[in-house]
Z-matrix of the N, CA and C atoms (Angstrom, degrees):
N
C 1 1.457
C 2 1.504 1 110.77
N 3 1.319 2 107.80 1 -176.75
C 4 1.369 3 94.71 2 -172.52
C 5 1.801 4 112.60 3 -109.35
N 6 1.401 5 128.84 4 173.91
C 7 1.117 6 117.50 5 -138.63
C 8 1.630 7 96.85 6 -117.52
N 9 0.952 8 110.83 7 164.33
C 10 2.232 9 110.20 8 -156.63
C 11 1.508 10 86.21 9 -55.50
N 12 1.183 11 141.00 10 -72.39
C 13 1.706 12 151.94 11 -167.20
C 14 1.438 13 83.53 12 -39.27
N 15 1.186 14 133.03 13 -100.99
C 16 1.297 15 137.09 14 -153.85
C 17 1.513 16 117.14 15 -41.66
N 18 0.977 17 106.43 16 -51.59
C 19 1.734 18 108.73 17 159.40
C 20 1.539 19 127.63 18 -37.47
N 21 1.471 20 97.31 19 -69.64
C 22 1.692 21 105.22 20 -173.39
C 23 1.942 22 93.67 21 -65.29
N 24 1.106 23 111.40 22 -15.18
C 25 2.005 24 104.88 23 164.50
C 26 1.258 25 122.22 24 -72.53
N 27 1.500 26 113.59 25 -25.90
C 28 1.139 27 109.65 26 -173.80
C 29 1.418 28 91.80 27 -98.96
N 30 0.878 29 153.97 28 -9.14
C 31 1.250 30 141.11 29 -165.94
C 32 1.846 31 109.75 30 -104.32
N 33 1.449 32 107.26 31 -26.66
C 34 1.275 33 108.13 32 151.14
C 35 1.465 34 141.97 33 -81.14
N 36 1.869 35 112.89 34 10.21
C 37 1.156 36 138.78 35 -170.18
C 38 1.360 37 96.50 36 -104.15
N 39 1.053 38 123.73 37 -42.90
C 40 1.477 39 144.49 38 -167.14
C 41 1.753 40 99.15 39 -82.17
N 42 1.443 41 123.75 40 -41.44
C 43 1.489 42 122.60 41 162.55
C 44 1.161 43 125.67 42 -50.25
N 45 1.654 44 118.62 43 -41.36
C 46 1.344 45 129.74 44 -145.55
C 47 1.773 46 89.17 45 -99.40
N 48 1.237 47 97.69 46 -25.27
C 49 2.086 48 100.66 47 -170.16
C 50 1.847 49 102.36 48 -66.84
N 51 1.716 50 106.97 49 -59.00
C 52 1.032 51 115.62 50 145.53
C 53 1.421 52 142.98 51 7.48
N 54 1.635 53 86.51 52 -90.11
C 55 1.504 54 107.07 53 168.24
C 56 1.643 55 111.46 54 -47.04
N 57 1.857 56 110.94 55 -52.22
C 58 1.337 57 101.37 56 -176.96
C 59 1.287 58 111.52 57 -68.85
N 60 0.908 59 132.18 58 -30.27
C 61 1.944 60 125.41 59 -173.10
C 62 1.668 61 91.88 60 -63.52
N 63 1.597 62 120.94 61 -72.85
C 64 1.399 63 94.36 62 175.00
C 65 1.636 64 143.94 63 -12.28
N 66 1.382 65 94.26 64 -59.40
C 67 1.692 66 104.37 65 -170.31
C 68 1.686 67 102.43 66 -83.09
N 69 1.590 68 127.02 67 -1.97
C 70 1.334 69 121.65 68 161.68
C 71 1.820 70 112.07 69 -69.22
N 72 1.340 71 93.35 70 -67.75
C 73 0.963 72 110.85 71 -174.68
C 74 2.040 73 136.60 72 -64.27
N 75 1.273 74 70.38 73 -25.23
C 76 2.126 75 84.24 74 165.75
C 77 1.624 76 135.60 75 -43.26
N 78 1.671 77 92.01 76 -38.52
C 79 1.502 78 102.80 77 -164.42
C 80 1.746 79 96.09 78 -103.49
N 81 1.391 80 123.33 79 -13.18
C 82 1.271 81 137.80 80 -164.05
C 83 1.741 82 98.52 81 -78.09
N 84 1.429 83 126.53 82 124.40
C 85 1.225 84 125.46 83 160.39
C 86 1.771 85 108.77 84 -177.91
N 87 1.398 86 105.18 85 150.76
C 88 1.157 87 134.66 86 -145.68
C 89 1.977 88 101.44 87 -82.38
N 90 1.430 89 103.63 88 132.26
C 91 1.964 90 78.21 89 -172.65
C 92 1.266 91 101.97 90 -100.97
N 93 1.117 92 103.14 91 164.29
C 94 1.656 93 126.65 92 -164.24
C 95 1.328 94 120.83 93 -54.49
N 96 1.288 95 96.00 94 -19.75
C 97 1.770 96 106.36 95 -175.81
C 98 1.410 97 94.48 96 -73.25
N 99 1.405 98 110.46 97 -61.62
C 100 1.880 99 121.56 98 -163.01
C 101 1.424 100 91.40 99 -53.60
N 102 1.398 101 142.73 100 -27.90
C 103 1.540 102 111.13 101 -140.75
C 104 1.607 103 80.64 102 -108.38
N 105 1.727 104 116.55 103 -18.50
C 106 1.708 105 110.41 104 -170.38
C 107 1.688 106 96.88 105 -67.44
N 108 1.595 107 119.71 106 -43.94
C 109 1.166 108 134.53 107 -177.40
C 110 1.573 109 123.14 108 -54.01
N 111 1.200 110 111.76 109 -26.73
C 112 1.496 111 130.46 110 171.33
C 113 1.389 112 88.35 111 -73.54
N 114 1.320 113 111.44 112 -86.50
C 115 1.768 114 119.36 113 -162.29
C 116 1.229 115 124.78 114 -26.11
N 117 1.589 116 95.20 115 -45.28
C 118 1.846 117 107.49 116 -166.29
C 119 1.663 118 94.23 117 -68.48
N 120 1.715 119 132.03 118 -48.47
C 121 1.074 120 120.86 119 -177.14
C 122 1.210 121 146.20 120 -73.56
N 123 1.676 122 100.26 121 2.58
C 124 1.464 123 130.79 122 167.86
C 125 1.055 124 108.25 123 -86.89
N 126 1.554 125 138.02 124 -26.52
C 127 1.500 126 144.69 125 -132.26
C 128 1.715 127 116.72 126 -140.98
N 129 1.462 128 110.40 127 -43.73
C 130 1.444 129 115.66 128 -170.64
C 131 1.910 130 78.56 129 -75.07
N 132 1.792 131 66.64 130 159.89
C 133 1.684 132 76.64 131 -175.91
C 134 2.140 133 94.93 132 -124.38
N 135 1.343 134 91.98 133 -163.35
C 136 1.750 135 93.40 134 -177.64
C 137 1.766 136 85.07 135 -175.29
N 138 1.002 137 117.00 136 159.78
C 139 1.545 138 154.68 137 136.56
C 140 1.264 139 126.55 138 -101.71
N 141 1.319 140 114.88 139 132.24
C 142 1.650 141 137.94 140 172.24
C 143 1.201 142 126.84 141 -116.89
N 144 1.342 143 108.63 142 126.96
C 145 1.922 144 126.97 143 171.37
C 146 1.968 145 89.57 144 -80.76
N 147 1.339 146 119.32 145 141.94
C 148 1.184 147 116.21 146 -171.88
C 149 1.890 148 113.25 147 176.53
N 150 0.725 149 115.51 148 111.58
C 151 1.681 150 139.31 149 160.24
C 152 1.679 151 114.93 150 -18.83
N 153 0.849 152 146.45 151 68.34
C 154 1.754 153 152.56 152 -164.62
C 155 1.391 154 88.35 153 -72.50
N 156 1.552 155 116.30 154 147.47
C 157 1.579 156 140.17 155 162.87
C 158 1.354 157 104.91 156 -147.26
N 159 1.066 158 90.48 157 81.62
C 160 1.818 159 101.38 158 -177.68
C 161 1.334 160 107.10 159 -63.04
N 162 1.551 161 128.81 160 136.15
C 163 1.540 162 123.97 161 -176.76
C 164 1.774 163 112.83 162 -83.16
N 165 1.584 164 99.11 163 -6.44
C 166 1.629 165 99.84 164 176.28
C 167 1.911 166 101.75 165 -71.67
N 168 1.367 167 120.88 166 -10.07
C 169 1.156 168 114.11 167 177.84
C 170 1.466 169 120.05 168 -82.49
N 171 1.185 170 114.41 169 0.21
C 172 1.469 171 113.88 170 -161.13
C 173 1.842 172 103.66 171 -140.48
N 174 1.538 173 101.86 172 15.67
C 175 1.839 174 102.68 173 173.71
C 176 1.433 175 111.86 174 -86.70
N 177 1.735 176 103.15 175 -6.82
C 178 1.966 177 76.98 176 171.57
C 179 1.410 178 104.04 177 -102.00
N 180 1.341 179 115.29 178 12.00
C 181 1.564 180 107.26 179 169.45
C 182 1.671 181 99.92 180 -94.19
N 183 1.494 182 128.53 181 -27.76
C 184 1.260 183 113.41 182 174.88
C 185 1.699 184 129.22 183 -59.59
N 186 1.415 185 110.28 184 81.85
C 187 1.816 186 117.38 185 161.93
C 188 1.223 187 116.62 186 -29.42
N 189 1.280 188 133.71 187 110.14
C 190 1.588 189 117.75 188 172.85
C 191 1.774 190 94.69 189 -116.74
N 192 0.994 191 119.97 190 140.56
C 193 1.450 192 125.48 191 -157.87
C 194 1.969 193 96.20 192 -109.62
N 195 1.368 194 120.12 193 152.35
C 196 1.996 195 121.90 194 -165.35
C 197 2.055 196 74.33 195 -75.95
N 198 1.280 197 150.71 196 -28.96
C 199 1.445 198 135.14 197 -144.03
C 200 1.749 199 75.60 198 -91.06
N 201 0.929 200 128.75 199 -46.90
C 202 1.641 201 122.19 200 -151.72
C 203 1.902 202 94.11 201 -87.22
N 204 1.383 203 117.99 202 -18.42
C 205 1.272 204 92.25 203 165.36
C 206 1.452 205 122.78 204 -89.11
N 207 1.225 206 103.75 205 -18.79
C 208 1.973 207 130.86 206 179.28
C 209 1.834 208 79.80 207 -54.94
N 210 1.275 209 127.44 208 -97.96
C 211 1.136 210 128.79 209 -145.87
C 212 1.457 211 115.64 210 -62.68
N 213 1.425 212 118.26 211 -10.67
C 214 1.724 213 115.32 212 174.37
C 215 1.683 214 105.34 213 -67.94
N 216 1.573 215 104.27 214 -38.08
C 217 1.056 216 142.66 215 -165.81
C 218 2.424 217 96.32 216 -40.80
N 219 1.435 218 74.07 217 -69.90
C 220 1.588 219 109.81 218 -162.81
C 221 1.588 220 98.73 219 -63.70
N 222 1.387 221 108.72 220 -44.44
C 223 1.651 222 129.65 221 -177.44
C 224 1.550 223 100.67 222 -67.01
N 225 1.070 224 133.95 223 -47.69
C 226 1.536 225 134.35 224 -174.75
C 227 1.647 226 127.60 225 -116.75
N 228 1.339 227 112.66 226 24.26
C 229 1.396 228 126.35 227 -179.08
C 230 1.663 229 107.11 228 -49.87
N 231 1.281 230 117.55 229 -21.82
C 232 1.411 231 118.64 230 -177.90
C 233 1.582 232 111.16 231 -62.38
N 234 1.625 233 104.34 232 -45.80
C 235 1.328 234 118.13 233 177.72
C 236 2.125 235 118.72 234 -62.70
N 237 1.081 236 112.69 235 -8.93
C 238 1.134 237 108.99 236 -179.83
C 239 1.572 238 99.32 237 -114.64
N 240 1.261 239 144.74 238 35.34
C 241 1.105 240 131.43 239 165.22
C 242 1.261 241 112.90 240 -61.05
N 243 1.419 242 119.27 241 172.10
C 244 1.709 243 148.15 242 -175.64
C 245 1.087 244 107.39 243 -103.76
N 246 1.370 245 158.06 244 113.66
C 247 0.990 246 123.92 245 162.93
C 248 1.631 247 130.07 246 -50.10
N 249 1.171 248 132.22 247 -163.08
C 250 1.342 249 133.56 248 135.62
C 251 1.467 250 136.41 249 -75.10
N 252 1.349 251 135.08 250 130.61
C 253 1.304 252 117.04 251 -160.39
C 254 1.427 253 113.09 252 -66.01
N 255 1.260 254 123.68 253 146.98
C 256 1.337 255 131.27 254 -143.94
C 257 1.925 256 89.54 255 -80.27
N 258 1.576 257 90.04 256 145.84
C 259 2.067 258 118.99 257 -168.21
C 260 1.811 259 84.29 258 65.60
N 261 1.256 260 118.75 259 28.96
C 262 1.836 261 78.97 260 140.30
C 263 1.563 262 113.12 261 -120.18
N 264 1.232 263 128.21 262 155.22
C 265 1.301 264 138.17 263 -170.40
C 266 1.160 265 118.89 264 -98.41
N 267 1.294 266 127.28 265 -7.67
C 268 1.658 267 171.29 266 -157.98
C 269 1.651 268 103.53 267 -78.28
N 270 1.296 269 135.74 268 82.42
C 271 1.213 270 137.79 269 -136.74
C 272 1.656 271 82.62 270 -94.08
N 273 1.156 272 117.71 271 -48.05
C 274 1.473 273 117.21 272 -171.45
C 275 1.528 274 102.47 273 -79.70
N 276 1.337 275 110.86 274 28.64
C 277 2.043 276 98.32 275 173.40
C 278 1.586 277 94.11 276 -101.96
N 279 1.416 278 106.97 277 6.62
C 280 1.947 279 91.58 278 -176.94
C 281 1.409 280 100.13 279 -96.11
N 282 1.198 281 110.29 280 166.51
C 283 1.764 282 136.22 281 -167.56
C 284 1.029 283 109.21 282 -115.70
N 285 1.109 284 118.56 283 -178.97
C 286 1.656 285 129.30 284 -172.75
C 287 1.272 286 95.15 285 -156.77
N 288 1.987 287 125.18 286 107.61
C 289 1.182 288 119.56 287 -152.29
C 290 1.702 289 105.75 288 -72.52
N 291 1.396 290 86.05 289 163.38
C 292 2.159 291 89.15 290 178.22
C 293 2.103 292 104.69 291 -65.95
N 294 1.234 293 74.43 292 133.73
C 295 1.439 294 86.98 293 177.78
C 296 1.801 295 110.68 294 -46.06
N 297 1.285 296 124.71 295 -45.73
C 298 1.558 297 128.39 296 -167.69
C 299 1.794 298 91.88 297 -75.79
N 300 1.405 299 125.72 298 -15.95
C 301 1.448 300 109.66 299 173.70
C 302 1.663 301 114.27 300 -81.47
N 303 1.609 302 103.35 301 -10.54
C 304 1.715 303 115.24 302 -166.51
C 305 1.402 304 109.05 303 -98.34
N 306 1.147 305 95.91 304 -35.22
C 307 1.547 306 113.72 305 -169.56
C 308 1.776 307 122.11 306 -26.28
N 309 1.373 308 96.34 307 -89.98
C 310 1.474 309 99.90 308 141.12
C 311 1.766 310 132.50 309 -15.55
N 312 0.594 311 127.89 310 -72.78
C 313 1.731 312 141.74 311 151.38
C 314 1.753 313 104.99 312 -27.62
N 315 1.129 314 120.67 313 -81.27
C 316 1.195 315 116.52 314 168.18
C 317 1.811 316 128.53 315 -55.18
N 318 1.155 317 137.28 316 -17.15
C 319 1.131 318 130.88 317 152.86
C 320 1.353 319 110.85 318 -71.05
N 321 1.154 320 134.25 319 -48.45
C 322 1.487 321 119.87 320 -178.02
C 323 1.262 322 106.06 321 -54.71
N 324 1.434 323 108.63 322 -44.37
C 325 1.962 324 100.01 323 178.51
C 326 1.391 325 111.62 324 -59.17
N 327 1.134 326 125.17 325 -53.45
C 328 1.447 327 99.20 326 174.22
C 329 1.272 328 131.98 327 -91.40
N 330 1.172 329 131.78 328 -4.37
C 331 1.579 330 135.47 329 137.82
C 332 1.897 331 96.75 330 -27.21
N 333 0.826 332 120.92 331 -83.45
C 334 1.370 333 129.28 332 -172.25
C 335 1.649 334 127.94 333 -40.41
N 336 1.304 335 100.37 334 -39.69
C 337 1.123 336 119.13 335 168.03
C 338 2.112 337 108.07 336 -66.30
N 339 1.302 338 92.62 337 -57.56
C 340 1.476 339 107.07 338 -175.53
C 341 2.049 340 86.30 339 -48.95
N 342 0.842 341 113.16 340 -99.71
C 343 1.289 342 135.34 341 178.51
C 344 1.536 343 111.43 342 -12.57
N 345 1.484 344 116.19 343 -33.30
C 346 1.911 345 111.48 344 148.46
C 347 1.419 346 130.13 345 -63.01
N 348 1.422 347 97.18 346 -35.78
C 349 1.542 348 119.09 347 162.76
C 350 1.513 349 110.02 348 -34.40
N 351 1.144 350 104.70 349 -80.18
C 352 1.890 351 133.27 350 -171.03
C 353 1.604 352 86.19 351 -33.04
N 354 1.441 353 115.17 352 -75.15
C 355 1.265 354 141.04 353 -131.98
C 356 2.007 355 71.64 354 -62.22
N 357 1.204 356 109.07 355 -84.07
C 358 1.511 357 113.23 356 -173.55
C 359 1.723 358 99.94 357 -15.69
N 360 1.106 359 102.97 358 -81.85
C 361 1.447 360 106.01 359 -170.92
C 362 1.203 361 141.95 360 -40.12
N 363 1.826 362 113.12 361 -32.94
C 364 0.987 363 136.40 362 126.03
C 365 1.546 364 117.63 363 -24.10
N 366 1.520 365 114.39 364 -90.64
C 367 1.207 366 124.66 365 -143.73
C 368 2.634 367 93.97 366 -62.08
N 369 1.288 368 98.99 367 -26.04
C 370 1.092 369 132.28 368 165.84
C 371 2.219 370 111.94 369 -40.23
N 372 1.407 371 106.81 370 -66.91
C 373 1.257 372 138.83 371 159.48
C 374 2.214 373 106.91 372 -38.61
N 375 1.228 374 90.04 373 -56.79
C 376 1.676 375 99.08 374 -165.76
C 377 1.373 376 109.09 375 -90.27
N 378 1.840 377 125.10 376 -7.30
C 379 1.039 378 105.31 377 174.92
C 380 1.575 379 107.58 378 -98.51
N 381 1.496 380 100.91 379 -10.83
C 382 2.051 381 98.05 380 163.62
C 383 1.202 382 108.47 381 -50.02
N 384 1.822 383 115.22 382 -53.98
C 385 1.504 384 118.81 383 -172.66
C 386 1.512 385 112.61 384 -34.53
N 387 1.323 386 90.34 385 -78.35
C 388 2.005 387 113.73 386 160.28
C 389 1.040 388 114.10 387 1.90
N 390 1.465 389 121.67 388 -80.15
C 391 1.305 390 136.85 389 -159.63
C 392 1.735 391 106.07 390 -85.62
N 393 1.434 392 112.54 391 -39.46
C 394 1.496 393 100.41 392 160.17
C 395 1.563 394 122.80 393 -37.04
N 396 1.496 395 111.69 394 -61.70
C 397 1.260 396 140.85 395 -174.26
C 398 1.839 397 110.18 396 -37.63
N 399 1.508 398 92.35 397 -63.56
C 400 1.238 399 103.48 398 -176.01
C 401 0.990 400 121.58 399 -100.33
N 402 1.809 401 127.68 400 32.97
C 403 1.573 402 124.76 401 163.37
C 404 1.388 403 86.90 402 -112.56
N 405 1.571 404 119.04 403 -36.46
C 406 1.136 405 108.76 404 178.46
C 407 1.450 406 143.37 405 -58.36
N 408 1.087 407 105.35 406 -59.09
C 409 1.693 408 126.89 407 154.88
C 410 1.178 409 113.83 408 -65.40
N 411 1.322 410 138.83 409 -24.30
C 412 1.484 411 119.83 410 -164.20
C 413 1.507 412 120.04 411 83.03
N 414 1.439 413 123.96 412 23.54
C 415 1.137 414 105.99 413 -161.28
C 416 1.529 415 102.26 414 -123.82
N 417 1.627 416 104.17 415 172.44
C 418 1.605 417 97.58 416 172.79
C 419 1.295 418 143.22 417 -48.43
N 420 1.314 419 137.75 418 -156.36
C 421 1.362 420 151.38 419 126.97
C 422 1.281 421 102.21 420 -30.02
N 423 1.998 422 101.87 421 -88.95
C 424 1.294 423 130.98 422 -176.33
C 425 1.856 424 106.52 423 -33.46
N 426 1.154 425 94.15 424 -70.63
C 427 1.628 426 104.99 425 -149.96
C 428 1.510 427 94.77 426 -61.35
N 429 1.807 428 118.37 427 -38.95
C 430 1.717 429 99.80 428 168.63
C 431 1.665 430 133.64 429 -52.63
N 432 1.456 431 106.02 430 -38.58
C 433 1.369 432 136.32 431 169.30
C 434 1.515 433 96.70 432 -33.67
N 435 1.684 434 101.87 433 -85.32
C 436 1.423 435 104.71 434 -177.00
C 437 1.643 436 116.85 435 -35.90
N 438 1.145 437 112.23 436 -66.19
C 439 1.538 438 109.84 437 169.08
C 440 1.079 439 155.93 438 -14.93
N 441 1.683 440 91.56 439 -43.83
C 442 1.391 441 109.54 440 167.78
C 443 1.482 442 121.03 441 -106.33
N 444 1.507 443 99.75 442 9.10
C 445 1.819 444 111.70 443 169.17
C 446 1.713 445 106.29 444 104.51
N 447 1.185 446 111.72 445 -0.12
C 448 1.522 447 121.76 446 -161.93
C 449 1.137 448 109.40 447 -79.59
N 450 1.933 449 126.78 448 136.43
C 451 1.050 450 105.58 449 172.76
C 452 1.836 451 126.73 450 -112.25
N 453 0.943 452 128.49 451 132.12
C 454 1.664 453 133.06 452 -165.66
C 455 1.189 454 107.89 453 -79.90
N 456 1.502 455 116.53 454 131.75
C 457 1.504 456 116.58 455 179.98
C 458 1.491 457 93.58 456 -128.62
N 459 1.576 458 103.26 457 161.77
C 460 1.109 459 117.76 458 -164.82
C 461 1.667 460 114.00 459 -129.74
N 462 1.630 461 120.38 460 102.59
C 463 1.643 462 111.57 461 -159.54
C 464 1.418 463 86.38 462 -94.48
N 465 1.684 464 100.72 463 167.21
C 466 1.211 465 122.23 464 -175.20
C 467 2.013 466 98.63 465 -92.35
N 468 1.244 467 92.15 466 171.85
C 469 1.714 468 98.13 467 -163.22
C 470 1.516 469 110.05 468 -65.94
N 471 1.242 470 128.14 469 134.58
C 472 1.230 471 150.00 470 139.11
C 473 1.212 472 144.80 471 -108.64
N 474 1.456 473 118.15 472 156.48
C 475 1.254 474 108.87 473 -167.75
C 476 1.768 475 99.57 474 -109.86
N 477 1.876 476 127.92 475 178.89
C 478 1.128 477 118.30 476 156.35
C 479 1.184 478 138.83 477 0.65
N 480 1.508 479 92.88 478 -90.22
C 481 1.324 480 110.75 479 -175.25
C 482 1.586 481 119.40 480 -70.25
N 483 1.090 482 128.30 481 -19.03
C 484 1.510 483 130.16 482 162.99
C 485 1.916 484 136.34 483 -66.66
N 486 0.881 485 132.90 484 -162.30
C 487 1.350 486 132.95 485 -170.66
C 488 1.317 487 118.19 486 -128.26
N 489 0.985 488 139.53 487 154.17
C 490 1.287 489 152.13 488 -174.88
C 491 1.669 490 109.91 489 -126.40
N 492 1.470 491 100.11 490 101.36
C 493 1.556 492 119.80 491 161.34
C 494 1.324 493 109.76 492 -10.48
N 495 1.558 494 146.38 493 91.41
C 496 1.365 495 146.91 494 149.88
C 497 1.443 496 100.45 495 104.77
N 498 1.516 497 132.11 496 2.76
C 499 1.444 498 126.00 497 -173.20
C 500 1.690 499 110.19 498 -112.49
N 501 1.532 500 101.83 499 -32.39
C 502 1.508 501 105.92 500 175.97
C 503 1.856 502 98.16 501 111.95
N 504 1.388 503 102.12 502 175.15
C 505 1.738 504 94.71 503 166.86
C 506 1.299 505 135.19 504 -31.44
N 507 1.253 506 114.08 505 160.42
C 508 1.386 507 114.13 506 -169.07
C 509 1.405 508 120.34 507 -104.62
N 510 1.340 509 102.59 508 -34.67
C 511 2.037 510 102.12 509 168.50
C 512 1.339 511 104.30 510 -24.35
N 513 1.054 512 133.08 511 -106.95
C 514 1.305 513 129.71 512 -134.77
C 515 1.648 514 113.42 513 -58.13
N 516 1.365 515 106.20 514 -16.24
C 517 1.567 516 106.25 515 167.74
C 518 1.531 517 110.64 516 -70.15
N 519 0.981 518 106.71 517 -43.63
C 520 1.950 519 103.88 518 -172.93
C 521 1.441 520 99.54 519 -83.03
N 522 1.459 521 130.13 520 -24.19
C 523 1.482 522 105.98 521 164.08
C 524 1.529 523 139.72 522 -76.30
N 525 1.407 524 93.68 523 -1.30
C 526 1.591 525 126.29 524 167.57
C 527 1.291 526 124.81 525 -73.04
N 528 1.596 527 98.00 526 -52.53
C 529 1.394 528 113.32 527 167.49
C 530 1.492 529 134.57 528 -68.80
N 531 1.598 530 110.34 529 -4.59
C 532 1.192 531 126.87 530 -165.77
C 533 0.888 532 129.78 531 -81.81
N 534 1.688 533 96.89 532 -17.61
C 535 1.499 534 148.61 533 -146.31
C 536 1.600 535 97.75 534 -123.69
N 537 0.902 536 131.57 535 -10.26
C 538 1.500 537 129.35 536 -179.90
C 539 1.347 538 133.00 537 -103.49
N 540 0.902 539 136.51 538 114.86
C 541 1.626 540 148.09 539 166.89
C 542 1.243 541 124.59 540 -36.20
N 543 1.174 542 153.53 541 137.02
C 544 1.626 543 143.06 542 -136.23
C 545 1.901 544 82.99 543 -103.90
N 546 1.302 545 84.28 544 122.60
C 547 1.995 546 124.31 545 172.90
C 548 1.385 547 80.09 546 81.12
N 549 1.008 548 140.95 547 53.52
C 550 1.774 549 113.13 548 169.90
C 551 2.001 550 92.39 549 -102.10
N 552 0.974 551 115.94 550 160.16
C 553 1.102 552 131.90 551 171.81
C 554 1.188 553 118.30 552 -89.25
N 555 1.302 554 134.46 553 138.38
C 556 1.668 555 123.48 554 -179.28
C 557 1.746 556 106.15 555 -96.74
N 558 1.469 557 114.90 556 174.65
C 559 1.309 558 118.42 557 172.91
C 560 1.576 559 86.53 558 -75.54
N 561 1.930 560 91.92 559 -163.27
C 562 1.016 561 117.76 560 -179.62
C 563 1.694 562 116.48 561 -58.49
N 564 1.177 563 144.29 562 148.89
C 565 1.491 564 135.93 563 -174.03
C 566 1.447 565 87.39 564 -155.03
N 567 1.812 566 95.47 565 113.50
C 568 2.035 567 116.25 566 162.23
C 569 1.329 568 97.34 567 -68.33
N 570 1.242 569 90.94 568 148.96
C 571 1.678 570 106.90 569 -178.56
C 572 1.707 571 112.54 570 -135.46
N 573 0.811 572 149.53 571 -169.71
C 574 1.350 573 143.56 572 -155.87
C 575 1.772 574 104.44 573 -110.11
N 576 1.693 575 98.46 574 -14.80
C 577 1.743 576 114.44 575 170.43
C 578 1.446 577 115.66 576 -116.47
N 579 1.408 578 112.79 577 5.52
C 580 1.599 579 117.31 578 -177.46
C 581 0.993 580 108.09 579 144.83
N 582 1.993 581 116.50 580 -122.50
C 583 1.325 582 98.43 581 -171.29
C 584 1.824 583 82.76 582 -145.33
N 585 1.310 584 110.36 583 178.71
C 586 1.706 585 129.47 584 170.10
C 587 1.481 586 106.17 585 -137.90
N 588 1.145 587 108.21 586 148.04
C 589 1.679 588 112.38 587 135.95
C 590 1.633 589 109.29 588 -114.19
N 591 1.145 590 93.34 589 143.66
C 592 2.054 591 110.30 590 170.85
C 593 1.318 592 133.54 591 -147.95
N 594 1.062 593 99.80 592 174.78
C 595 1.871 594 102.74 593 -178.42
C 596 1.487 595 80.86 594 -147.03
N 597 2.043 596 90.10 595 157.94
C 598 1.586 597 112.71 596 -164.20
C 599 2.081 598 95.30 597 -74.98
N 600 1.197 599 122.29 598 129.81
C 601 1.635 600 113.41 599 139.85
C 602 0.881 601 149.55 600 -66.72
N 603 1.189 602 112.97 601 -48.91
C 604 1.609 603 121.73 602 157.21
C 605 1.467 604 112.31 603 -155.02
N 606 1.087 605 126.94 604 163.40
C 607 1.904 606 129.91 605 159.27
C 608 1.469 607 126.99 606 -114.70
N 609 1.379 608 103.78 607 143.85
C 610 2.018 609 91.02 608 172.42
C 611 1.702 610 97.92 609 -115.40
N 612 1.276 611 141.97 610 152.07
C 613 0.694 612 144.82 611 109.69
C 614 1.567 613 146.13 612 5.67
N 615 1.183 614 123.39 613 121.96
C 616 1.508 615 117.54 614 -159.12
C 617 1.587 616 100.72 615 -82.03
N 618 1.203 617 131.41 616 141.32
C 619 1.539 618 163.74 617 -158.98
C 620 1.560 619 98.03 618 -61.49
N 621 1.668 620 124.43 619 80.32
C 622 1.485 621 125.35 620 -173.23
C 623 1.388 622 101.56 621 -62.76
N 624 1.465 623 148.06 622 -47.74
C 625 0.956 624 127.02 623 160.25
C 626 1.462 625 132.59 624 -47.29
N 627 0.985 626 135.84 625 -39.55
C 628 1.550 627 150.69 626 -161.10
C 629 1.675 628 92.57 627 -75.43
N 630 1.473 629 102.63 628 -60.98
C 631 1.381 630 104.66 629 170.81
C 632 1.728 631 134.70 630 -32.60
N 633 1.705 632 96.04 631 -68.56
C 634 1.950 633 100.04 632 140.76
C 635 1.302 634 128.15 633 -15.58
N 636 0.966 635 109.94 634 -63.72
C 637 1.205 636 126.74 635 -167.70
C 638 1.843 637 117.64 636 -62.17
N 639 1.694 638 88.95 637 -44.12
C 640 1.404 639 85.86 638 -161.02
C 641 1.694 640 94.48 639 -115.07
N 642 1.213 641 125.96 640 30.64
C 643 1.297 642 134.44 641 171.25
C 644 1.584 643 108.34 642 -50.99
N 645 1.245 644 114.05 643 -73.68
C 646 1.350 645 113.52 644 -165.27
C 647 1.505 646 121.18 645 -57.71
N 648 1.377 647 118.95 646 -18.91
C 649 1.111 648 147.27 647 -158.83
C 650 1.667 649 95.49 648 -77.46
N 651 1.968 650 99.37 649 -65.85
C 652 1.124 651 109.93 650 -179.66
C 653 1.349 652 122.87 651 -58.11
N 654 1.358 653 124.51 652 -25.72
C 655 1.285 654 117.74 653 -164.24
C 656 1.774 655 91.70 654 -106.09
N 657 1.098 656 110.20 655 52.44
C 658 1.653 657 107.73 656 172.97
C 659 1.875 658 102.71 657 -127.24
N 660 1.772 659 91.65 658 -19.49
C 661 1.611 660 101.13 659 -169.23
C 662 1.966 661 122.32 660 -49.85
């Protein structure tokens, strides 16, 4: 163990380290604007009227070819390991499953992938229509939609970090939207189920009390 001198040294090494993190950190703090500006974009929420292209519509057009599953195959062998059977320590007892057991597995992944593609490209295709429609005519979102047979759905409010009923996560929709001009229409936007186009419906505001509340909390994240 260690000996009374050496101790009460380390223990005054351990004061003085201390001490310095204190005097770094004291004068250091975040201003109110940045942390309201964080919050609100974690927090305000919005609803969207918006165009769905679900990518389950477009997997029997996705071709996945045996060379493109061969090479995902070859490209990501790390991802199909075995483990080792459990209490062995035996680093080389893991496997790397047989390709004809993966196979399967890997075409649906990229079937799927392919098939977000489509949907993009698609949903990509109909917002030219769109915008033809409605510089031309003068007309809405809605009323182009209708026009071209389309039907508009309308999600209930979310924030960031949450999900959207049949679309998948929500990030990349509200960073889209963040970006948009009141009624403007967005391009095409991949989604974690395909693709959308939208415009904002309405927004609420993030919870100024709640916020209070959970300030200190937040700014520890």
């Amino acid at each position: 163990g260690l000996d009374p001198r050496a101790f009460e040294e380390m223990i005054r090494s351990n004061l003085r380290i201390q001490k310095f993190n204190e005097l770094l950190t004291k004068d250091v703090s975040v201003p109110d604007e940045e942390i309201v500006a964080a919050y609100e974009k974690e927090n305000n929420k919005i609803k969207i009227s918006y165009l769905a292209f679900p990518a389950d519509s477009f997997v029997d057009k996705a071709k996945v070819e045996d060379a493109e599953i061969k090479n995902y195959y070859e490209a990501h062998k790390n991802e199909f390991i075995i483990p080792a059977k459990e209490g062995s320590k035996d680093k080389a007892a893991e496997t790397t499953g047989a390709f004809d057991d993966v196979k399967a597995d890997i075409k649906t992944f990229i079937a799927g992938r392919k098939a977000i593609e489509l949907a993009v490209k698609s949903a990509g295709g109909e917002y030219d229509r769109l915008m033809g429609i409605m510089t031309k005519e003068n007309l809405t979102f809605e009323a182009s939609a209708a026009k071209l047979g389309l039907k508009i759905v309308e999600s209930g409010y979310f924030s960031k970090n949450e999900s959207i009923e049949g679309v998948g996560e929500a990030g990349q929709v509200t960073d889209v939207a963040a970006k948009l001009k009141a009624d403007e229409v967005s391009r095409a936007v991949e989604t974690g189920k395909g693709a959308i186009i939208f415009k904002i419906a309405g927004s609420q505001r993030y919870d100024e009390e709640k916020f209070r509340i959970e300030k200190d909390d937040y700014l520890k994240k």
